[in-house]
C-alpha positions in Angstrom: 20.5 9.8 -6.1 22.3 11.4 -2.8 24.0 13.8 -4.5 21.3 15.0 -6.6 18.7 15.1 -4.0 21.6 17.2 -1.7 22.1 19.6 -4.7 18.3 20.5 -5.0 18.4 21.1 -0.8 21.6 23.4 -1.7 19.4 25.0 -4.6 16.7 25.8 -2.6 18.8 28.2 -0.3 19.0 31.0 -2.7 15.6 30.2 -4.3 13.8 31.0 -1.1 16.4 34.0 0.0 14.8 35.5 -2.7 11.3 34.7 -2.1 11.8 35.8 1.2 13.6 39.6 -0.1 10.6 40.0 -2.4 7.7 39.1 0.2 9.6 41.5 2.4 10.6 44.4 -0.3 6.4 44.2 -1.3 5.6 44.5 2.1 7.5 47.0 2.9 6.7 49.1 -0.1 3.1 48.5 0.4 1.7 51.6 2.7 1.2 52.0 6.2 2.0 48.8 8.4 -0.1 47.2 11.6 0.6 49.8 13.8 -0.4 52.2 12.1 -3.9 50.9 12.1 -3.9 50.5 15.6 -2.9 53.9 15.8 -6.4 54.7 14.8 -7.5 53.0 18.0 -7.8 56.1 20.5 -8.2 53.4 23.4 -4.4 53.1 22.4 -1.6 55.2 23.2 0.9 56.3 20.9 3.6 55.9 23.6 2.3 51.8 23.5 2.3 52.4 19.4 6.2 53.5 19.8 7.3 50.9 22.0 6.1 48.0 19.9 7.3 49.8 16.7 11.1 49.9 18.6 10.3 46.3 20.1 9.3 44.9 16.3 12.4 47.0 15.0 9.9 48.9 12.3 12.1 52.4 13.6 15.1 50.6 11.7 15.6 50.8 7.8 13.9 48.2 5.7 17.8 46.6 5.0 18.2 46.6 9.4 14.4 44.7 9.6 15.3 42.2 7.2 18.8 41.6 8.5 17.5 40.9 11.6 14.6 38.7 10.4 17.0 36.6 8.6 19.7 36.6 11.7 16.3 35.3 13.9 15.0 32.4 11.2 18.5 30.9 10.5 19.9 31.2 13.7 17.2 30.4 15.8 14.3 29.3 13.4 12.2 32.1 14.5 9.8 33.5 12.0 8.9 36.4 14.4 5.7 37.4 16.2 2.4 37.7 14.7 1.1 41.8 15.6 -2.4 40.5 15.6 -2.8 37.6 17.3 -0.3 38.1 19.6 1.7 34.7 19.3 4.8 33.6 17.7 4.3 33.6 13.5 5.7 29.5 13.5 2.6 28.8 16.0 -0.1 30.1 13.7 0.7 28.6 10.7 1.7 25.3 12.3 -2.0 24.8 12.3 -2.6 26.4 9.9 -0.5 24.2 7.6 -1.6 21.0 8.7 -5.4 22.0 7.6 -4.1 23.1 4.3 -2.3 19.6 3.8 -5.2 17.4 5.3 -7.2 19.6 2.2 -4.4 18.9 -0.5 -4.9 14.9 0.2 -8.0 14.6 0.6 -8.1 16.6 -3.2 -5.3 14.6 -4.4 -7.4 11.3 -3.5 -10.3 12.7 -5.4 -8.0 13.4 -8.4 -6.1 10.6 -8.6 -8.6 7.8 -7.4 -10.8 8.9 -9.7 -8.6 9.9 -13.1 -6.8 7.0 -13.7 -9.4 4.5 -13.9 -11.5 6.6 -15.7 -8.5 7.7 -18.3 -8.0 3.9 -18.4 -11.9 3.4 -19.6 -12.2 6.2 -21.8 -9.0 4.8 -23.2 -10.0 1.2 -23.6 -13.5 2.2 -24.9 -12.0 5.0 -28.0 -14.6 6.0 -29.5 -17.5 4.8 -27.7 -20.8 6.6 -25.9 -18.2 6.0 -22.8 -15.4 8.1 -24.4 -17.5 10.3 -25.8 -18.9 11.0 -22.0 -16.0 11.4 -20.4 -14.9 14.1 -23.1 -17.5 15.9 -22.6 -16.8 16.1 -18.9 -13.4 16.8 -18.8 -14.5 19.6 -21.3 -16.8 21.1 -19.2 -15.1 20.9 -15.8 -11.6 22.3 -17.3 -14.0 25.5 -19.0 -15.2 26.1 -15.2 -12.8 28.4 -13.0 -11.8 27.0 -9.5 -13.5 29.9 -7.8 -16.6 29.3 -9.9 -17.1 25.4 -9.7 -16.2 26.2 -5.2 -19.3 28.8 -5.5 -21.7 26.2 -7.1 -20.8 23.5 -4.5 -21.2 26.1 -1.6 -24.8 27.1 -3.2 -25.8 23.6 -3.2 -24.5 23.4 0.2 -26.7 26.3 0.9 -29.7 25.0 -0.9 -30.1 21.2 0.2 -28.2 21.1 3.6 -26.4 18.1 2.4 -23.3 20.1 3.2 -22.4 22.4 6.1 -21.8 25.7 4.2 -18.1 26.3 6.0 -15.9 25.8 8.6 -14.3 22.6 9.7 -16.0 21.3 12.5 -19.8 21.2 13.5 -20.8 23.2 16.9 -21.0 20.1 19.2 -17.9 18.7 17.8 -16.3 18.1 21.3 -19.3 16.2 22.6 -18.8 13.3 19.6 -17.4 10.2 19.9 -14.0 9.9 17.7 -15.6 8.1 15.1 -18.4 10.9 15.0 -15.6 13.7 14.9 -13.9 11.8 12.4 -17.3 11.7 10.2 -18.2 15.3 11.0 -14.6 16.3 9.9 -15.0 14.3 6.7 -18.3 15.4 6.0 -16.7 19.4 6.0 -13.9 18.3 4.0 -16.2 16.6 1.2 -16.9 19.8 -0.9 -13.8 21.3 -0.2 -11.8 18.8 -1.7 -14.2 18.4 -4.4 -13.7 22.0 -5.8 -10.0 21.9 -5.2 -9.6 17.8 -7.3 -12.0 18.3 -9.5 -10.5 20.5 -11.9 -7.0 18.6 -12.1 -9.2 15.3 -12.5 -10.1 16.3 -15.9 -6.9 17.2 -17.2 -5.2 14.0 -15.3 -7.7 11.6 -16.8 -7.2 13.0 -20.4 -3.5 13.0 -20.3 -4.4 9.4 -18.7 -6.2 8.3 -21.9 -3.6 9.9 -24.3 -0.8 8.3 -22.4 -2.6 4.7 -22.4 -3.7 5.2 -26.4 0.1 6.1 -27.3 1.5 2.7 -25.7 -1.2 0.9 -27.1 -0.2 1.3 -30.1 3.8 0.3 -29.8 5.2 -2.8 -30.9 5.6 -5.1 -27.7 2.2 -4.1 -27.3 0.7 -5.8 -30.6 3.6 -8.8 -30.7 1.3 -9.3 -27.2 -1.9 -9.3 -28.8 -0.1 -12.1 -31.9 0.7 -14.4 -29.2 -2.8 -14.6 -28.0 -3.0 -13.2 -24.9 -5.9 -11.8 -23.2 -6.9 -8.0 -24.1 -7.1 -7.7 -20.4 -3.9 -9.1 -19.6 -2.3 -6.7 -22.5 -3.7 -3.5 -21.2 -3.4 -4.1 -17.5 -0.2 -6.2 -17.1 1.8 -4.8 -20.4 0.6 -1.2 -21.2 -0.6 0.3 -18.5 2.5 0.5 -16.2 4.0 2.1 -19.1 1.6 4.5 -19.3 1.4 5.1 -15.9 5.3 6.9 -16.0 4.6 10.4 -17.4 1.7 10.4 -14.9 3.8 9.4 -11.6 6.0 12.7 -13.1 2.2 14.5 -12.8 1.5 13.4 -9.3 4.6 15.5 -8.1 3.6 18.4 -9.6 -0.2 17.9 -8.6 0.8 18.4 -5.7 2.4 21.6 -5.7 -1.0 22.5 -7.8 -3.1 21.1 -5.2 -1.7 23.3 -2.6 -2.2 26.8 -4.7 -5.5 25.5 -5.5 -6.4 24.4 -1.4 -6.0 28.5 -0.9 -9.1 29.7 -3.1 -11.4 27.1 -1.4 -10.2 27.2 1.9 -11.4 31.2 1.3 -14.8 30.2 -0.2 -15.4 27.2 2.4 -13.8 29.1 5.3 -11.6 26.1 6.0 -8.7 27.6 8.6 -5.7 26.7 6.8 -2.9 28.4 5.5 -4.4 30.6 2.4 -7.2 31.6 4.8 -4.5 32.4 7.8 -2.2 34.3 5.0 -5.3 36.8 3.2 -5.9 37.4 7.0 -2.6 38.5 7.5 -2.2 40.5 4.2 -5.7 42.6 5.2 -4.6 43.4 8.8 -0.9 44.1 7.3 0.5 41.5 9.7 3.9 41.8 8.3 5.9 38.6 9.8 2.8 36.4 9.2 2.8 37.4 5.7 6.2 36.6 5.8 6.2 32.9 7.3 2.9 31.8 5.9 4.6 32.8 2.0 7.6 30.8 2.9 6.0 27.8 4.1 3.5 27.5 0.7 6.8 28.1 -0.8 8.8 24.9 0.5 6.0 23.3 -0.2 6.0 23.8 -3.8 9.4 22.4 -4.0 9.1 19.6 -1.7 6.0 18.8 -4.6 8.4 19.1 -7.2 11.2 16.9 -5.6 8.4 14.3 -5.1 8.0 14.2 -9.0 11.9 13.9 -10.1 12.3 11.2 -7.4 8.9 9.2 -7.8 10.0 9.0 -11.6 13.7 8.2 -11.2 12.3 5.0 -9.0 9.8 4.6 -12.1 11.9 4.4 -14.5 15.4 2.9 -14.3 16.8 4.6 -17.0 17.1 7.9 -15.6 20.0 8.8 -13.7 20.0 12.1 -11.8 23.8 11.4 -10.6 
């Protein structure tokens, strides 16, 4: 298990080397750059505008700028300065980050809380008005986009005041107790995290109820029913940690999805995490915050799919990764 988790470190290298050439080759392709906006600024002089361009090194060619961005984050793990807020790119999205995973688990909670059970019902219960439900749900929520089912939670935000609209923290958040922050930050994170889990929910729980169905009908399964034992006892004890393996393989990848998915909602919700902090950056042509914010979604995504090989090796004994 050392080994392999060692050689998927080692594979990473060159996977986000080249992340990190194409973020830069787009950017740099992409015209006009940070300065020149604030060369529009006539409260700014171009003798300011030239120094920072020589200080930033955007006088060098594009190969020189992403030498040296590459000498600073492997030497020195420094992702650069951000040109519009004026602190160092690793600061911002620190922050940044941390709201974006606080989003992802509070999603994956809603997903996974939720799907399991309710693929374990609908499984139970083929057939029935229950199953039929359920069905109809997952149908529904998987034909409504992310974006879509975001903008009809924020309108009933908007509409019944159940909700705050946006943001992460009320106005007088500093004057509550820490149980009242805690509630106030929970009650912003609701509808965030339930337009980013609700749409994996559906899928989960019908991959939940197909996984269940297909080891309910093996042969350990009904030489467990011959001998008499409870149907509880058979679905619960026997079958469903069987079932559960292809779905532990899910959770890692969930995660990665979650993540993508936190991005549109933090957008629609105005939640400051790491999809809102990167658009930002993208619209003001902050290059190097572009640049950090990419790689950073990026490890994610494969820390997320690490998760899944590993959680199923333990799962399963039979799989060897060595």
């Amino acid at each position: 298990m050392r080994t392999y988790v060692l050689r998927r470190v080692l594979q990473t290298i060159p996977l986000l080397l080249g992340i990190s050439f194409l973020s830069f080759l787009l950017l740099y392709l992409a015209p006009g750059d940070f300065l020149n906006t604030m060369a529009e600024n006539p409260a700014i002089s171009a003798e300011t505008i030239e120094a920072m361009r020589r200080r930033f090194g955007l006088d060098q060619p594009w190969y020189v700028q992403y030498g040296l961005y590459l000498r600073n984050l492997l030497l020195d793990f420094d992702f650069g300065e951000s040109f519009s807020r004026h602190q160092p790119v690793f600061t911002v999205i620190s922050e940044g980050l941390g709201n974006t995973l606080m989003l992802a688990a509070a999603s994956a909670i809603v997903t996974w809380a939720l799907a399991v059970p309710l693929g374990v019902i609908a499984a139970v219960r083929q057939h029935s008005w229950v199953d039929k439900l359920l069905s109809v749900f997952a149908f529904v929520w998987l034909s409504i986009p992310e974006i879509l089912s975001g903008l009809l939670l924020l309108m009933l935000a908007a509409r019944t005041g159940w909700f705050p609209v946006g943001g992460m923290r009320s106005i007088d958040y500093d004057d509550l107790t820490p149980l009242g922050q805690a509630l106030d930050l929970l009650w912003h994170l609701a509808l965030p995290a339930l337009a980013v889990g609700l749409v994996p929910l559906a899928s989960r729980m019908r991959q939940m109820r197909a996984s269940l169905l297909d080891v309910l009908r093996l042969d350990f399964v009904t030489t467990a029913r011959a001998k008499g034992l409870d149907e509880r006892v058979v679905v619960f004890k026997h079958a469903l940690r069987n079932a559960l393996n292809p779905m532990i393989t899910l959770f890692g990848y969930t995660l990665g999805a979650l993540v993508s998915g936190s991005f549109i909602a933090e957008i629609i919700f105005s939640w400051p995490g790491l999809g809102r902090l990167t658009l930002d950056a993208i619209l003001s042509q902050d290059q190097y915050l572009v640049m950090g914010s990419v790689l950073m979604a990026s490890v994610v995504l494969i820390l997320g799919n690490l998760v899944a090989d590993l959680l199923l090796a333990i799962a399963d004994p039979r799989i060897s990764y060595d």
